[in-house]
LUMFILO-727429 format. One record per residue (C-alpha): residue in one letter; residue number from 1; y negated, x negated, z negated. Coordinates in Angstrom, 2 decimals, padded with zeros to 5 digits. Example, Ala and Ser with C-alpha at 12.3 -4.5 7.8 and 13.67 -1.06 7.14 Angstrom:
BEGIN
+-----+-----+---------+---------+---------+
| res |   n |       v |       u |       w |
+-----+-----+---------+---------+---------+
|   A |   1 |  004.50 | -012.30 | -007.80 |
|   S |   2 |  001.06 | -013.67 | -007.14 |
+-----+-----+---------+---------+---------+
//
This chain:
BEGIN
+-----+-----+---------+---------+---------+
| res |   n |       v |       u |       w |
+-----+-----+---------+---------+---------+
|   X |   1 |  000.00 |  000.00 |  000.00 |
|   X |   2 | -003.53 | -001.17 |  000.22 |
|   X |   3 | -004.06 | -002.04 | -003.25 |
|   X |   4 | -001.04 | -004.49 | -003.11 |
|   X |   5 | -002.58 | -006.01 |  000.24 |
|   X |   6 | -006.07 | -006.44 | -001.87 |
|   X |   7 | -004.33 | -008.20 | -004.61 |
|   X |   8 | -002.57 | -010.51 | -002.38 |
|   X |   9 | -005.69 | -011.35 | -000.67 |
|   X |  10 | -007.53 | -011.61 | -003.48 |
|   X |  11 | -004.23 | -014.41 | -004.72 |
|   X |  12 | -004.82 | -016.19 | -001.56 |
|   X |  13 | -008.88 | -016.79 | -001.84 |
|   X |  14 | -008.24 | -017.63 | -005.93 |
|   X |  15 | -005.77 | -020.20 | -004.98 |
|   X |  16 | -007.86 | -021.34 | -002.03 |
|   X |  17 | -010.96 | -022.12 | -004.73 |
|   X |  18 | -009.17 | -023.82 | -006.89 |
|   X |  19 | -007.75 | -025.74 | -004.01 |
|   X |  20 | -011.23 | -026.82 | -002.82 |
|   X |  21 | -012.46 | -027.58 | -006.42 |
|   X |  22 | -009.08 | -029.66 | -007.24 |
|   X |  23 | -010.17 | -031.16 | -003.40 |
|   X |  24 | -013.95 | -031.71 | -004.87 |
|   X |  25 | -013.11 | -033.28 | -008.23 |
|   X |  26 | -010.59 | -035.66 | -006.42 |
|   X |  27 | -013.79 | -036.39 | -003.56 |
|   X |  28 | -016.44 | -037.17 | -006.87 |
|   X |  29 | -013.35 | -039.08 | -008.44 |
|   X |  30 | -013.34 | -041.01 | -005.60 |
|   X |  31 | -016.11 | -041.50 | -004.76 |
|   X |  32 | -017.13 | -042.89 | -008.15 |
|   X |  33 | -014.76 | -045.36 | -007.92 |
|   X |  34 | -016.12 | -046.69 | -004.44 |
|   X |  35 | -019.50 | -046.62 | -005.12 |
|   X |  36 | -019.78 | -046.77 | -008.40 |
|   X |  37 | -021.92 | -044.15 | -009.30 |
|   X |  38 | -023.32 | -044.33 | -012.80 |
|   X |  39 | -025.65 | -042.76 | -015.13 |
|   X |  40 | -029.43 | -043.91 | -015.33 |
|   X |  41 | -029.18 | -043.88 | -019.09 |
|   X |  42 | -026.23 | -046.34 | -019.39 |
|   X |  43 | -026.95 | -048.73 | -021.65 |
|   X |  44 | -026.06 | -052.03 | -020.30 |
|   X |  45 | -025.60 | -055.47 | -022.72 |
|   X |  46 | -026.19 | -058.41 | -021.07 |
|   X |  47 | -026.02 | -061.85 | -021.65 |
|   X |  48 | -028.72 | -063.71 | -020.79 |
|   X |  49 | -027.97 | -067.84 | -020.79 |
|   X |  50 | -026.60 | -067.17 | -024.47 |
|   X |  51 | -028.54 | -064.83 | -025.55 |
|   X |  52 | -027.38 | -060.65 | -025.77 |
|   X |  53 | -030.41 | -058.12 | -024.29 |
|   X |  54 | -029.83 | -054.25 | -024.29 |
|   X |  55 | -031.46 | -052.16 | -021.35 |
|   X |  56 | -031.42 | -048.99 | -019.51 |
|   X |  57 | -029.91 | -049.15 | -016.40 |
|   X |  58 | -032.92 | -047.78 | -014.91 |
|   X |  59 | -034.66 | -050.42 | -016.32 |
|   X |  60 | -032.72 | -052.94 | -014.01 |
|   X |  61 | -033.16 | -050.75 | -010.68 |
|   X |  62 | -036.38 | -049.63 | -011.35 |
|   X |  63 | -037.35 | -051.48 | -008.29 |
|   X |  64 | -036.12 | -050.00 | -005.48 |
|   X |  65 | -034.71 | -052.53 | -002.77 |
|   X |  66 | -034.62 | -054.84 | -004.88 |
|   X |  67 | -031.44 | -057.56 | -005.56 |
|   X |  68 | -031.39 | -056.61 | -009.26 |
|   X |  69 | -031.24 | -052.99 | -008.60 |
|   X |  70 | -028.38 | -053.27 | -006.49 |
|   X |  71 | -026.80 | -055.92 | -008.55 |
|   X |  72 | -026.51 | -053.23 | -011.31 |
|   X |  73 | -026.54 | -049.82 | -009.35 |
|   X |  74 | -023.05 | -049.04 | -010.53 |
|   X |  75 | -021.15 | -049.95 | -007.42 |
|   X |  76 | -020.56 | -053.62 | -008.48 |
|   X |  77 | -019.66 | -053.19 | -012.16 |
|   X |  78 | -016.01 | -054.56 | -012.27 |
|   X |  79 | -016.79 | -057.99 | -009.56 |
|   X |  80 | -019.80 | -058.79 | -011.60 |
|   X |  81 | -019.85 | -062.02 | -013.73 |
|   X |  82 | -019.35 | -061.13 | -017.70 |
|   X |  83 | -018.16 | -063.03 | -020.59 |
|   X |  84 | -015.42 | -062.85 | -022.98 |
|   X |  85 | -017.04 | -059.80 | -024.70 |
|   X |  86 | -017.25 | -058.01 | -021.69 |
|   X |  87 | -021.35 | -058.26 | -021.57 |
|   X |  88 | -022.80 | -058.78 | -017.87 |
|   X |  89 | -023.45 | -062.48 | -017.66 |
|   X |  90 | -026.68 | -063.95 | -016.08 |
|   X |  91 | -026.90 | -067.41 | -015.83 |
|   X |  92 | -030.96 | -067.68 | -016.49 |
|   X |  93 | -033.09 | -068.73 | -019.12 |
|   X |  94 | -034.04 | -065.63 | -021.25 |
|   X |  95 | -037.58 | -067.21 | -021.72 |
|   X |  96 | -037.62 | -066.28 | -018.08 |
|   X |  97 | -035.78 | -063.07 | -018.06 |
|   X |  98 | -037.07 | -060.87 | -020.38 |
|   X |  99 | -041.00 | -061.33 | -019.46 |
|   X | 100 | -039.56 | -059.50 | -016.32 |
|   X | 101 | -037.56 | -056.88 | -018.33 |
|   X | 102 | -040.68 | -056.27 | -021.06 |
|   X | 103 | -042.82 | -055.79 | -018.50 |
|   X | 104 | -040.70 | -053.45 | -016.58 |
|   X | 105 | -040.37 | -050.96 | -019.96 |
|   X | 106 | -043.56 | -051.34 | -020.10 |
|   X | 107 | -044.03 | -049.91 | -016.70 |
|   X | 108 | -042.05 | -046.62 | -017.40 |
|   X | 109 | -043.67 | -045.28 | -020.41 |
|   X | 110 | -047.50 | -046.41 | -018.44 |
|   X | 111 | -049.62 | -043.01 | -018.39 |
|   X | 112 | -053.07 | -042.68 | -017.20 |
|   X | 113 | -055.03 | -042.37 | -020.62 |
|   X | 114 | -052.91 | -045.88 | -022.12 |
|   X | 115 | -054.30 | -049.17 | -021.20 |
|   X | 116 | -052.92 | -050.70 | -017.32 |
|   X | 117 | -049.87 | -052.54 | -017.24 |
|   X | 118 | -050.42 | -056.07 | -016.58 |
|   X | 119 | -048.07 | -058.77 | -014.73 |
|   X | 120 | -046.40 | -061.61 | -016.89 |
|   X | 121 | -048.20 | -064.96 | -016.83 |
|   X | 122 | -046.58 | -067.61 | -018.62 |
|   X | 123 | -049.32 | -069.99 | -019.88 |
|   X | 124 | -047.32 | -072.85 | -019.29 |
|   X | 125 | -047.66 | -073.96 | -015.12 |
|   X | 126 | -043.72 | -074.56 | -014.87 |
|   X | 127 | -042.88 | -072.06 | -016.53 |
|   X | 128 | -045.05 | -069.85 | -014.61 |
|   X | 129 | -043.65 | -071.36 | -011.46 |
|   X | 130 | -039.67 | -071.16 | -012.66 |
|   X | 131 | -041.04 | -067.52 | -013.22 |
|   X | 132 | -042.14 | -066.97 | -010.03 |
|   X | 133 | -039.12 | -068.00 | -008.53 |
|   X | 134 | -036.59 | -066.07 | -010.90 |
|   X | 135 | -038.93 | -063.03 | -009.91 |
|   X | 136 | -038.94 | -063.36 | -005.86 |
|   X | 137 | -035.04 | -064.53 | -006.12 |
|   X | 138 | -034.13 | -061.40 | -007.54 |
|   X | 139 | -036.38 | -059.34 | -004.89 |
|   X | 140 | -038.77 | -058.23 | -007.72 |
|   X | 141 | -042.04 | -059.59 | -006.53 |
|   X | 142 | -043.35 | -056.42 | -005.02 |
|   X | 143 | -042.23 | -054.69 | -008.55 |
|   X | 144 | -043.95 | -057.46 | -010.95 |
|   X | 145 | -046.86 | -057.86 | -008.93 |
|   X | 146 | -047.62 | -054.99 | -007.14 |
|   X | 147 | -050.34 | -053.88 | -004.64 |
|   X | 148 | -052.14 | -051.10 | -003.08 |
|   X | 149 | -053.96 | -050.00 |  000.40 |
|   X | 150 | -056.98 | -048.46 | -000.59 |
|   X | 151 | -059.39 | -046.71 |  001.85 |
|   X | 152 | -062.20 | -048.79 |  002.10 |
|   X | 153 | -064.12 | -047.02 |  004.53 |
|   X | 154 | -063.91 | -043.23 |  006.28 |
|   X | 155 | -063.27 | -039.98 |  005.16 |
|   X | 156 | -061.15 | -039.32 |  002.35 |
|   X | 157 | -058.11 | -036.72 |  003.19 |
|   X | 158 | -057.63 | -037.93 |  006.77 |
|   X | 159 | -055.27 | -040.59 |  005.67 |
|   X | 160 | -051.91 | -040.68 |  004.29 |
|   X | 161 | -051.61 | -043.63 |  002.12 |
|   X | 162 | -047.62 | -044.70 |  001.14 |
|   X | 163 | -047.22 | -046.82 | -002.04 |
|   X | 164 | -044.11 | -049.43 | -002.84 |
|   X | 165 | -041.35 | -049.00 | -000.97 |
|   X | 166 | -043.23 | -047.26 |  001.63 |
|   X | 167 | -046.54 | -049.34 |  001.79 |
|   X | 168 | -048.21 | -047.42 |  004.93 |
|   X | 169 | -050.68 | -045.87 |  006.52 |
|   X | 170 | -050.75 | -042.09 |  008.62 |
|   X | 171 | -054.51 | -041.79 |  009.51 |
|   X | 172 | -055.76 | -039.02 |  011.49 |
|   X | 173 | -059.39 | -040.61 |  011.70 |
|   X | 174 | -060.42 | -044.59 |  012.51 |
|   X | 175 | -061.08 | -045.64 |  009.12 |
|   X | 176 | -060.95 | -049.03 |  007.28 |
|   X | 177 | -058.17 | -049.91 |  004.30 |
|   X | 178 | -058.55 | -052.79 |  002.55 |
|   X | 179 | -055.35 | -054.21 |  000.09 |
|   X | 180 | -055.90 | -054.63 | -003.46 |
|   X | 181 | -053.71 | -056.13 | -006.50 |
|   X | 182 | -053.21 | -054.66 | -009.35 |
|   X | 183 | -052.67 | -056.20 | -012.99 |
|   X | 184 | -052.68 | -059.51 | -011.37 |
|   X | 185 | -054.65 | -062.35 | -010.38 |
|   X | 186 | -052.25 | -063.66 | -007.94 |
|   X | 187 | -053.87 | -063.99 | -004.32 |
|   X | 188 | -052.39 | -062.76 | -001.26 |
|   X | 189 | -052.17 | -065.79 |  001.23 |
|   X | 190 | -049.95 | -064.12 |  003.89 |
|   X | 191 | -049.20 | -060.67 |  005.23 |
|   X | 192 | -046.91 | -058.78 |  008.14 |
|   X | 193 | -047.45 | -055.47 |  009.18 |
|   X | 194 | -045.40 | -053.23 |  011.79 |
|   X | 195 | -047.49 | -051.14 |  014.25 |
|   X | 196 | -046.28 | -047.43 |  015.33 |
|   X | 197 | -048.71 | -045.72 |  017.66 |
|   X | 198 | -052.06 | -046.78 |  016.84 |
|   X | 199 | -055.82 | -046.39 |  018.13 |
|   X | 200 | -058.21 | -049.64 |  018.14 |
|   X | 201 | -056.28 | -051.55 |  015.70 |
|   X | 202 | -057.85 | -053.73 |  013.74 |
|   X | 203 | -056.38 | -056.23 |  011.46 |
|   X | 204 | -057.31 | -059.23 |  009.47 |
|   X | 205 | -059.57 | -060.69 |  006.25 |
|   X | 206 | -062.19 | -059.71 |  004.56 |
|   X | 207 | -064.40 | -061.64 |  001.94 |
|   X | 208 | -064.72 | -058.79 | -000.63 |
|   X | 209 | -067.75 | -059.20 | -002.26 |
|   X | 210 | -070.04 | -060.81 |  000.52 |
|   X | 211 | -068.40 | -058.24 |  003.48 |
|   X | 212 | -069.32 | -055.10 |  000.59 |
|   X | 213 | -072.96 | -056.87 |  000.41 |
|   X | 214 | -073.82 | -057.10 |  004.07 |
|   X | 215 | -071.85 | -054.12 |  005.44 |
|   X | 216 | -074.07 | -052.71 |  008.12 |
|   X | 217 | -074.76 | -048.74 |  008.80 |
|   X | 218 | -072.67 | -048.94 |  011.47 |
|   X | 219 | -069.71 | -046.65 |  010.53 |
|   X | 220 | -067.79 | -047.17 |  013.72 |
|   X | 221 | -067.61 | -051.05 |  013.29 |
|   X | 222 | -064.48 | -052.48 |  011.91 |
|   X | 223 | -062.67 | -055.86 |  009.97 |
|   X | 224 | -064.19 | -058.77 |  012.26 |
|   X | 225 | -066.94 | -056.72 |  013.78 |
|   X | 226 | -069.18 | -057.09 |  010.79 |
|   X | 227 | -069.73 | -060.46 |  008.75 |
|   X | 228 | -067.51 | -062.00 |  006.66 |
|   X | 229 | -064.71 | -060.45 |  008.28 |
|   X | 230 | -062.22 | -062.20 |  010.48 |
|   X | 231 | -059.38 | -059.78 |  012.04 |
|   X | 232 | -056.82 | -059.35 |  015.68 |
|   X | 233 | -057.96 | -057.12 |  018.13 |
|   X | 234 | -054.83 | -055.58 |  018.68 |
|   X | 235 | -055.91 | -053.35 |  021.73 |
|   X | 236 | -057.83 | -055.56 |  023.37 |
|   X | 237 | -056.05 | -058.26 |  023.02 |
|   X | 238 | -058.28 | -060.78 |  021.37 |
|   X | 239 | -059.65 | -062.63 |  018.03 |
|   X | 240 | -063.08 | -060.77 |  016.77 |
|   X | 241 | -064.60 | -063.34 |  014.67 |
|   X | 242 | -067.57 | -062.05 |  012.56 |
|   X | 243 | -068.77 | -059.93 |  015.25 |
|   X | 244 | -067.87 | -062.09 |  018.19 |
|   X | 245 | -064.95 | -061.46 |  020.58 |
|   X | 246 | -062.98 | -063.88 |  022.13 |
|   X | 247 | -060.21 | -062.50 |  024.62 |
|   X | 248 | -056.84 | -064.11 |  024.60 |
|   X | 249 | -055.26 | -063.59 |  028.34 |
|   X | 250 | -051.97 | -062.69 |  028.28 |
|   X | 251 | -051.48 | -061.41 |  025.22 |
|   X | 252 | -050.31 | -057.24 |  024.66 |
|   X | 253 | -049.40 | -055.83 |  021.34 |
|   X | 254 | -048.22 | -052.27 |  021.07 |
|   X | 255 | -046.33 | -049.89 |  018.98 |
|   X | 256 | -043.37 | -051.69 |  017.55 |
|   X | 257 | -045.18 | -054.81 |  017.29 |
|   X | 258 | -045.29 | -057.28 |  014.08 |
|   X | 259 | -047.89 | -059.04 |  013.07 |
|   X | 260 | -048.29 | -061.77 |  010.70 |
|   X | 261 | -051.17 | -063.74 |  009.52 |
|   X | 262 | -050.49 | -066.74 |  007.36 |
|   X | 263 | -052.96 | -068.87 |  005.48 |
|   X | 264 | -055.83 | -066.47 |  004.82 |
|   X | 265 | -056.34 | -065.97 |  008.99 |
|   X | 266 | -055.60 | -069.57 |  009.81 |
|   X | 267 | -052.39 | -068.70 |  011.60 |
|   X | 268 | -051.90 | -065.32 |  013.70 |
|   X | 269 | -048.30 | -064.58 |  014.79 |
|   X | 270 | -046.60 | -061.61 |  017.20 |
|   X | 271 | -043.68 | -060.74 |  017.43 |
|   X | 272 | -042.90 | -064.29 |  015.38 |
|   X | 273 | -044.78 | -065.72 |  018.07 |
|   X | 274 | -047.72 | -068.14 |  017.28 |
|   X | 275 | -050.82 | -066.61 |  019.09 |
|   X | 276 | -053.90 | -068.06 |  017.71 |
|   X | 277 | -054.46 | -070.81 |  014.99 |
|   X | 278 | -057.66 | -072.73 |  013.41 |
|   X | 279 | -055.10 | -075.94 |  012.32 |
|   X | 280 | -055.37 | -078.58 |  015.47 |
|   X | 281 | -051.88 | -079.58 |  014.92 |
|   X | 282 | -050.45 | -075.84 |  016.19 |
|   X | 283 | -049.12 | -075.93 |  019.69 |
|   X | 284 | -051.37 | -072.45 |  020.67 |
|   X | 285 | -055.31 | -071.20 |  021.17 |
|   X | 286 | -057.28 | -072.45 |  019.05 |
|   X | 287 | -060.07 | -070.86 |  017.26 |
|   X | 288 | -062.75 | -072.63 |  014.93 |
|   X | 289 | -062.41 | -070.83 |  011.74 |
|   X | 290 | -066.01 | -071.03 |  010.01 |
|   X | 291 | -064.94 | -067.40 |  008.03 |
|   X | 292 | -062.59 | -069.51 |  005.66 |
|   X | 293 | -062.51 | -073.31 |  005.03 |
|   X | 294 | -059.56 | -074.83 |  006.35 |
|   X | 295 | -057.72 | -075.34 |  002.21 |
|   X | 296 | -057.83 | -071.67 |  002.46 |
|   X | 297 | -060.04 | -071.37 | -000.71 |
|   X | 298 | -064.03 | -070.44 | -000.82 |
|   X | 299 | -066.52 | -072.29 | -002.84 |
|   X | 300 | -067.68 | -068.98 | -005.26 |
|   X | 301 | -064.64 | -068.27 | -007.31 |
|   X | 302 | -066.07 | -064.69 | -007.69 |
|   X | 303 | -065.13 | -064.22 | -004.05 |
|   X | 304 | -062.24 | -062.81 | -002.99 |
|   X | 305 | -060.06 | -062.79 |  000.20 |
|   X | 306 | -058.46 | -059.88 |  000.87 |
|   X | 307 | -056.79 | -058.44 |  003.93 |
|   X | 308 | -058.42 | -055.57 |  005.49 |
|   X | 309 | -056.80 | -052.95 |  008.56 |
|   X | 310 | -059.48 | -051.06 |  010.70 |
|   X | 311 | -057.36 | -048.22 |  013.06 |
|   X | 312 | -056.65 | -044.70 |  013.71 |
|   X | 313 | -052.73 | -044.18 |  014.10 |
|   X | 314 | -049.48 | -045.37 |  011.60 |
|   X | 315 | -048.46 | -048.60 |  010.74 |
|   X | 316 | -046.71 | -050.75 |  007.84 |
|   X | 317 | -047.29 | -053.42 |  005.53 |
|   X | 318 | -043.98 | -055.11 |  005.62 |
|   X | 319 | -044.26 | -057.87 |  003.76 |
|   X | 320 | -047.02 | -060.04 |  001.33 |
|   X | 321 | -047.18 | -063.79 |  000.14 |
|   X | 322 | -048.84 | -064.59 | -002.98 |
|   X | 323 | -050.42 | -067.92 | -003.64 |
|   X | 324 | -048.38 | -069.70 | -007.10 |
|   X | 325 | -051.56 | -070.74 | -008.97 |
+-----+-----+---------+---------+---------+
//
């Protein structure tokens, strides 16, 4: 009869879910074990050069990208190094360690009304530079030192500014960024970006305080069309130099295009070809850089260098170089 049809059916679909969530706790079983998936709020003890350190796990990947946070995402667990009791084992000086690890709680319970966050900066110049180097060997250098694109120049809501990972710019208007640290006096000696589509791009140096200073009415001039500014004319192909142009024959840069400027605007690369360079030893154009003396430092220590983007369009900042002082 049809009520004895119904109940079988209604059999079938019960067994049929508990199939499927047998099938789905076997799939998250499994899939734990392959990638490892853990909790944030493990607490992980580690064993830092002899001495024992407690932390979050979120503490450790707080930096997304980084080696550290994939080091102790979960999916490596069991093949990382640990001694006898079992506590992760990282061959490093703690001296050097937990600076990085303070400053990283530090950064998760920041809020807007407390005082800002600043970097570690080991009195001590090699200590400072061991510290430097445990920091960019573990891919943490964009985490401990961070920066930020600012709109320098245009009107504010037609750009979409990302912050770390995704340091980039969507601008719907030609506008002027400029990039800033922050809670650090590190300077940034080198920079890459990746064009997408873009409108008269613009990119290069500025000297902060004397470009600010002597900025002209001129809203529609960009970085190396007004003094004190140095920057690549990426559409037209050429070096603008404090208001002067110089065109470079040959030379095309379009969407998909990286560029890379080295030594405060000495060096100009794209595509990881050399394009344009102030140093007489480079095998390329040559330029005479009177923006930036050739040691790459000015005279007023109150000045800053700073690299600047003029543009309409989207593009990335793919990578920065700090100076080691």
């Amino acid at each position: 009869n049809l009520t004895l049809v119904l109940k079988k059916k209604q059999q079938v679909l019960e067994e049929r879910e508990q199939a499927l969530e047998k099938a789905t706790a076997t799939l998250n079983r499994d899939r734990s074990e392959v990638f490892g998936d853990k909790s944030d709020s493990d607490v992980l003890h580690l064993n830092i050069g002899g001495d024992r350190l407690a932390v979050l796990r979120r503490t450790l990947t707080s930096v997304e990208g980084s080696m550290l946070a994939s080091r102790f995402s979960g999916r490596w667990d069991e093949s990382l190094e640990k001694d006898r009791d079992r506590n992760f084992f990282i061959d490093q000086p703690i001296e050097l360690f937990r600076p990085m690890i303070n400053y990283l709680r530090a950064k998760a319970c920041e809020t807007p009304l407390g005082p800002p966050v600043k970097s570690p900066h080991p009195k001590d110049y090699e200590l400072r530079q061991d510290f430097y180097r445990l920091v960019e060997y573990f891919g943490m250098t964009p985490g401990i030192y961070p920066t930020v694109i600012e709109l320098h120049r245009g009107e504010h809501g037609s750009a979409e500014i990302g912050v770390f990972p995704d340091c980039s710019v969507k601008s719907n208007e030609w506008s002027t960024f400029t990039v800033q640290t922050q809670g650090h006096a590190r300077e940034i000696t080198s920079f890459e970006i990746v064009l997408g589509s873009v409108e008269r791009m613009q990119v290069g140096w500025i000297n902060e305080s004397l470009y600010v200073e002597n900025l002209s009415n001129d809203h529609r001039n960009g970085v190396g069309e007004e003094e004190n500014s140095l920057a690549l004319d990426c559409c037209r192909g050429g070096l603008l130099n404090q208001g002067e142009f110089t065109k470079f024959d040959g030379l095309s840069i379009g969407a998909g295009s990286v560029i890379r400027c080295e030594q405060k605007g000495h060096r100009w690369f794209v595509n990881g070809e050399l394009v344009v360079s102030s140093i007489a030893s480079d095998e390329t154009r040559h330029f005479e850089n009177n923006f930036l003396p050739p040691t790459g430092h000015v005279n007023n220590s109150s000045d800053k260098i700073i690299p600047c983007f003029s543009g309409k369009g989207h593009w990335t900042l793919s990578q920065i170089v700090f100076s080691c002082p």
